[in-house]
VEXZA-89978 format. One record per residue (C-alpha): residue in three letters; x, z, y. Coordinates in steps of 0.2 Angstrom, whole numbers. Each point is the difference from the previous one (the first is absolute). Example, Ala and Ser with C-alpha at 12.3 -4.5 7.8 and 13.67 -1.06 7.14 Angstrom:
2
['ALA'; [62; 39; -22]]
['SER'; [6; -3; 17]]
This chain:
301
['UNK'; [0; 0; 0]]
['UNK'; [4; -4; 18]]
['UNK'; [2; 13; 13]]
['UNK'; [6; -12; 13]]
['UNK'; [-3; -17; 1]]
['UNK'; [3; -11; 16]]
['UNK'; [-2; -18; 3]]
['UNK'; [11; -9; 15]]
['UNK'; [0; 13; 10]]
['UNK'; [6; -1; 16]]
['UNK'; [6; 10; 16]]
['UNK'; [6; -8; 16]]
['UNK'; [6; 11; 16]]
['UNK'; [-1; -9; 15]]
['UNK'; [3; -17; -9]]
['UNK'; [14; 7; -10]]
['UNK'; [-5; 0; -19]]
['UNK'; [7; 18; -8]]
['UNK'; [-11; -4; -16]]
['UNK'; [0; -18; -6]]
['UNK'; [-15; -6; -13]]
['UNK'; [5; 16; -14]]
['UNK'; [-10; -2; -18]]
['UNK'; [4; 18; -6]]
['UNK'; [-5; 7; -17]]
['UNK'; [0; 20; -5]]
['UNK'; [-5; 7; -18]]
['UNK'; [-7; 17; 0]]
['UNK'; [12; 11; -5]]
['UNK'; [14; -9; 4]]
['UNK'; [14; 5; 14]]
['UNK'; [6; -15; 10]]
['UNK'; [14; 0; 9]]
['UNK'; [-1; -10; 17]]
['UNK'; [18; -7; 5]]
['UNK'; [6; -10; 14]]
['UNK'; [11; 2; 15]]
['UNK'; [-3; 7; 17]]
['UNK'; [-14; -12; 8]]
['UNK'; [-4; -9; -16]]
['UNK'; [-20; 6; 5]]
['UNK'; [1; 16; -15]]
['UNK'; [-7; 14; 14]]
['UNK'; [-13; -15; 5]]
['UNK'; [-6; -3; -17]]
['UNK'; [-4; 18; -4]]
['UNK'; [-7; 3; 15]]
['UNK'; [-11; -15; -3]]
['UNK'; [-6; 7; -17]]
['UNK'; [-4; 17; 4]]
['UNK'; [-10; -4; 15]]
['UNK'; [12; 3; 15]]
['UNK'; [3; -18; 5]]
['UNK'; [-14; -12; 1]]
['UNK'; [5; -15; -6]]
['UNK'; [-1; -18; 8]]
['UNK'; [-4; -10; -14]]
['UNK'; [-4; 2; -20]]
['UNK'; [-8; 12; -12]]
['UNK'; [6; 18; -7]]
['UNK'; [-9; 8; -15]]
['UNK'; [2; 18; -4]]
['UNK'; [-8; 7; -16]]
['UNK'; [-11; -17; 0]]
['UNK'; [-8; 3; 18]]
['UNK'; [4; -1; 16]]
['UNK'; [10; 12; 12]]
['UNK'; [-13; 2; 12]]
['UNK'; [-7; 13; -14]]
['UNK'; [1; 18; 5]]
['UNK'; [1; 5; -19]]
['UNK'; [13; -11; -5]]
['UNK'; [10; 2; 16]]
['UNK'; [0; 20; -5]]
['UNK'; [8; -3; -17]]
['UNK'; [16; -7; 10]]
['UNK'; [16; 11; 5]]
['UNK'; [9; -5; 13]]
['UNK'; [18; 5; 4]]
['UNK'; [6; -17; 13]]
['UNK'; [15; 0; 11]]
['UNK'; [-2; 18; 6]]
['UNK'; [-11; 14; -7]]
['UNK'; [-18; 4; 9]]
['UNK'; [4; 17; 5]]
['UNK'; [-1; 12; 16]]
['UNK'; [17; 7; 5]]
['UNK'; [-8; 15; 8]]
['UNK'; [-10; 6; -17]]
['UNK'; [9; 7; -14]]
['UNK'; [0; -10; -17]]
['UNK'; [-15; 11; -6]]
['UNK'; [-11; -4; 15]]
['UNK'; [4; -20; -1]]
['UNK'; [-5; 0; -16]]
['UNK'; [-16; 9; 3]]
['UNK'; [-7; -12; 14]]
['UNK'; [6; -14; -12]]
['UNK'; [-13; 9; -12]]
['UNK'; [-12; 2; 12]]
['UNK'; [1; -19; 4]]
['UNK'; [-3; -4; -20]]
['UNK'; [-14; 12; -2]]
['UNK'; [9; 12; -13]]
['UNK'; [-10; 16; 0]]
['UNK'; [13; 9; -13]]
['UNK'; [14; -6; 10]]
['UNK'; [11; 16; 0]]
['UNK'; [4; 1; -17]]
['UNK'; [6; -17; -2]]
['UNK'; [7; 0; 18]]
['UNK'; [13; 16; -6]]
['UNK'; [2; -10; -18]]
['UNK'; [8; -15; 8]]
['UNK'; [8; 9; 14]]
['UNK'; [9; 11; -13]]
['UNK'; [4; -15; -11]]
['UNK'; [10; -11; 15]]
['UNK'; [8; 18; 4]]
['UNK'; [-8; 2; 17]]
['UNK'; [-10; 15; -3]]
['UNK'; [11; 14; 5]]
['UNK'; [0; -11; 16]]
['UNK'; [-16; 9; 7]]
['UNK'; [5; 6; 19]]
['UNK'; [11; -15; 3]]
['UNK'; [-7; -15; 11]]
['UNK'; [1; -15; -8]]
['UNK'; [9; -7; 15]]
['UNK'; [15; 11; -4]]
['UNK'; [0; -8; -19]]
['UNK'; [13; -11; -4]]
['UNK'; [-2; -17; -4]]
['UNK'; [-1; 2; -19]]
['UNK'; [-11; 15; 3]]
['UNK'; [-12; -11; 8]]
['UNK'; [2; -12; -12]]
['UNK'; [-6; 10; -14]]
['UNK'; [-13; 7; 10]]
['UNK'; [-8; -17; 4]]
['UNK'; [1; -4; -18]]
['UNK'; [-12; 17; -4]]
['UNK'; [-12; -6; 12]]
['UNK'; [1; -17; -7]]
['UNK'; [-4; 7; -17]]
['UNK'; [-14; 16; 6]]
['UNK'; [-16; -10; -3]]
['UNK'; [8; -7; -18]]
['UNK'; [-3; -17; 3]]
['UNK'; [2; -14; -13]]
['UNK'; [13; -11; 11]]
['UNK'; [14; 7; 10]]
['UNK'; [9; -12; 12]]
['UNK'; [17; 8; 5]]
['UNK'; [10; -11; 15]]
['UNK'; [19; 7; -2]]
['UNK'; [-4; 17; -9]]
['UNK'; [15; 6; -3]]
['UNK'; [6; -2; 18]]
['UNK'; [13; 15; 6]]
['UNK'; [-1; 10; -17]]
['UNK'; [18; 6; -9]]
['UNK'; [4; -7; -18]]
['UNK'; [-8; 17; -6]]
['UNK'; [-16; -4; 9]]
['UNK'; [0; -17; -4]]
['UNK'; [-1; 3; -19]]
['UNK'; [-13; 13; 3]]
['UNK'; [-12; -11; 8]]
['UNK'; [5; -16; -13]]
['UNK'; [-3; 14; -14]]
['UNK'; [-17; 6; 9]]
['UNK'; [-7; -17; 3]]
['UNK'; [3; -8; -17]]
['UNK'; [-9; 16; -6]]
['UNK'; [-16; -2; 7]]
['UNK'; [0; -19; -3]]
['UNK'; [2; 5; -19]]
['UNK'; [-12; 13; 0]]
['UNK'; [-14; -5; 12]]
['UNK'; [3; -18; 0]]
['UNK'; [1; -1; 20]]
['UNK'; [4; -20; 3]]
['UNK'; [16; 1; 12]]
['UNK'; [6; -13; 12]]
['UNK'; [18; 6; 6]]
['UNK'; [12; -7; 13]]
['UNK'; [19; 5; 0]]
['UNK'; [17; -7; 6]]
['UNK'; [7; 12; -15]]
['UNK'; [-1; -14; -13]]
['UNK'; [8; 11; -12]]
['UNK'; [-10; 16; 0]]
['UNK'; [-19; -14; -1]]
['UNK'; [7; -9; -14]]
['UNK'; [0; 17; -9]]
['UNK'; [-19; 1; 0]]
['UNK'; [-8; -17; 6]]
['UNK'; [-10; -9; -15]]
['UNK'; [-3; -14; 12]]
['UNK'; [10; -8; 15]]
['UNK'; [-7; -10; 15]]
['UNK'; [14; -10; 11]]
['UNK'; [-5; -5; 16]]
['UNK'; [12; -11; 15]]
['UNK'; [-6; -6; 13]]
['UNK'; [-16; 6; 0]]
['UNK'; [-5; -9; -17]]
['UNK'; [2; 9; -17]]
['UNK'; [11; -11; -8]]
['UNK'; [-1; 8; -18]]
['UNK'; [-10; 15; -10]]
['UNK'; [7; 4; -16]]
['UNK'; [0; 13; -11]]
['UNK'; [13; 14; -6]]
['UNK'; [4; -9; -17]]
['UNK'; [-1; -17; 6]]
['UNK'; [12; 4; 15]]
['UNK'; [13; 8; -15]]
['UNK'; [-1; -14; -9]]
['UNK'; [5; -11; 13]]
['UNK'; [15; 10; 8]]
['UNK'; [13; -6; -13]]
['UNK'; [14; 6; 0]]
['UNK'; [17; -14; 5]]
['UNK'; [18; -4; 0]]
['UNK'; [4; 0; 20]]
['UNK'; [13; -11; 4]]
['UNK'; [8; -6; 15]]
['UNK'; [13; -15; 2]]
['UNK'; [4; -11; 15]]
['UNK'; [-3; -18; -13]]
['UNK'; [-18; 5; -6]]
['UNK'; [-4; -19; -8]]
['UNK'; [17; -1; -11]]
['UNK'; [-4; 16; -6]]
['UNK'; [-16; -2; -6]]
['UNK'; [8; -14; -9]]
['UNK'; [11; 10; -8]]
['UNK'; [-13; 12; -5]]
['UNK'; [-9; -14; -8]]
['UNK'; [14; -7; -10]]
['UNK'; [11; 12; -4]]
['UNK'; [-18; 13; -6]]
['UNK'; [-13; -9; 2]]
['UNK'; [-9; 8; 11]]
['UNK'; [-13; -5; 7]]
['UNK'; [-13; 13; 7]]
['UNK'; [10; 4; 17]]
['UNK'; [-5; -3; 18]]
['UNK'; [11; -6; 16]]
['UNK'; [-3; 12; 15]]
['UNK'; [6; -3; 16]]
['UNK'; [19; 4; 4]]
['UNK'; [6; -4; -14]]
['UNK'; [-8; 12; -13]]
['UNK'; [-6; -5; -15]]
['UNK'; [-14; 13; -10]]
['UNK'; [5; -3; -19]]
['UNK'; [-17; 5; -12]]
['UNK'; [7; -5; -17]]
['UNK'; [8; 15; -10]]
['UNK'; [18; -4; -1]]
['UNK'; [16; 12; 0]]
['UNK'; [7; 2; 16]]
['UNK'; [21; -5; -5]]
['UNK'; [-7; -15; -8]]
['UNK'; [-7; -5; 18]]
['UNK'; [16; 7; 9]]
['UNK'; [11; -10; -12]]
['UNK'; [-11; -17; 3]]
['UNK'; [1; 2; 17]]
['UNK'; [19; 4; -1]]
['UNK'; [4; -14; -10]]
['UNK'; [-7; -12; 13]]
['UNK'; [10; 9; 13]]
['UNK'; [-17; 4; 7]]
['UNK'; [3; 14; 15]]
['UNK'; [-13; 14; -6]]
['UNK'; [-2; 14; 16]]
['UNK'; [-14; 10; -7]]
['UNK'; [-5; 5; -19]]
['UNK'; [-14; 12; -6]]
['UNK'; [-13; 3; -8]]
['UNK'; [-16; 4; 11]]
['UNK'; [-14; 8; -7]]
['UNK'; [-16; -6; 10]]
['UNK'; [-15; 12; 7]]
['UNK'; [-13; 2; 12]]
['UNK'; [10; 0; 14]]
['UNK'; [8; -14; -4]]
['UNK'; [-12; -11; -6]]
['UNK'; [-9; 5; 17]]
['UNK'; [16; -7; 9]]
['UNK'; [-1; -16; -9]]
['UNK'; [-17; -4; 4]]
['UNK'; [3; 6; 18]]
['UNK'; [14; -15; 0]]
['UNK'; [-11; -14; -6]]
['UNK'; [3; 2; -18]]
['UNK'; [-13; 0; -16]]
């Protein structure tokens, strides 16, 4: 089943398209991990299907309705760009009028569980306006989860925290997605620390999703290769034709050549030495998220 569904959707500001005819897909129970550079319309996009942008072109489908339903929009927390919260409340009070706003009547108890959980509960004289970043971090992340909605839409949620903090919140999250089954749709620069939980992947560039995949097509497409660099490309790849028959190998741009077939690395140095073919860099790269982001980012398949 579909949580979200959208169809060309579009946003323009002041004639500048930030989101670019999007088709976007999202299983329940799946979390999807939303990656693109600075500008690339990722903030837009959520904003878009959560309700805070309007958008100027195209459909978005949440739970097989419109947004413009109050129900559906209250199964939806939102953590994007900075959290919601007022500086001059503590924690225990934001989280209250966020309750209040949701119509939770047994608020209190579920308010302390969560504030205890993200480690903010023996924060309960201090303004949230003298929190750290990370502190307000988690603390938008417990509101975003009090009325314990069935999609959560975190923008950069990991934004300030430590290491420690980090793997707490990656633990947390991946937690309730197994248990609750909460649909999650999460933004981060830290490709390493999503890849450790995504089950999907979205790629947006320039305002247009370029590719959704999911976590075990993704692995079986970040083959690992032989990296090597030479200042005669073409006569290498000769070499490495005739001399070992290898075939499955790529030319990149200067002058490194991406070498898929299994093949010992002296037999290749020897080859190459033979020829009297200058060899600069040698090694064996083992591709991953990160890098197969990188590739796409430069034009590549």
């Amino acid at each position: 089943m579909e949580v979200i569904h959208t169809t060309s959707l579009c946003k323009k500001y002041r004639g500048k398209t930030a989101v670019d005819h999007i088709n976007m897909s999202v299983e329940q129970g799946a979390i999807y991990g939303f990656i693109g550079r600075n500008g690339a319309g990722k903030s837009t996009t959520l904003k878009l299907l959560c309700g805070l942008a309007k958008p100027t072109a195209g459909e978005i489908q949440v739970f097989g309705t419109t947004l413009k339903n109050d129900v559906v929009r209250k199964r939806i927390g939102i953590l994007i760009e900075n959290p919601g919260i007022y500086p001059n409340f503590t924690a225990y009070e934001n989280m209250k009028i966020k309750a209040k706003y949701l119509g939770l009547v047994d608020y209190d108890v579920k308010t302390k569980k969560l504030l205890d959980l993200f480690h903010l509960s023996a924060q309960t004289k201090k303004k949230v306006k003298q929190f750290s970043m990370g502190m307000k971090q988690r603390l938008g992340i417990a509101m975003a989860l009090l009325g314990n909605p069935d999609l959560l839409i975190l923008d950069e949620p990991i934004n300030g925290l430590d290491p420690e903090g980090i793997l707490e919140i990656r633990q947390m999250l991946k937690q309730f997605n197994e248990e609750n089954q909460i649909t999650m749709i999460i933004s981060s620069h830290i490709l390493g620390e999503l890849s450790k939980i995504a089950t999907h992947y979205g790629i947006i560039k320039d305002g247009q999703l370029i590719q959704q995949i999911s976590a075990k097509e993704l692995e079986s497409r970040c083959h690992d290769y032989i990296h090597l660099k030479t200042p005669d490309p073409k006569r290498a790849a000769v070499t490495l034709e005739e001399a070992l028959n290898i075939h499955h190998y790529e030319i990149r741009p200067n002058g490194e050549i991406r070498i898929y077939d299994h093949c010992e690395n002296h037999l290749i140095s020897k080859a190459l030495l033979d020829q009297e073919i200058i060899v600069e860099e040698f090694f064996l790269h083992q591709q991953d998220l990160e890098h197969y982001f990188l590739d796409l980012m430069e034009g590549g398949e």
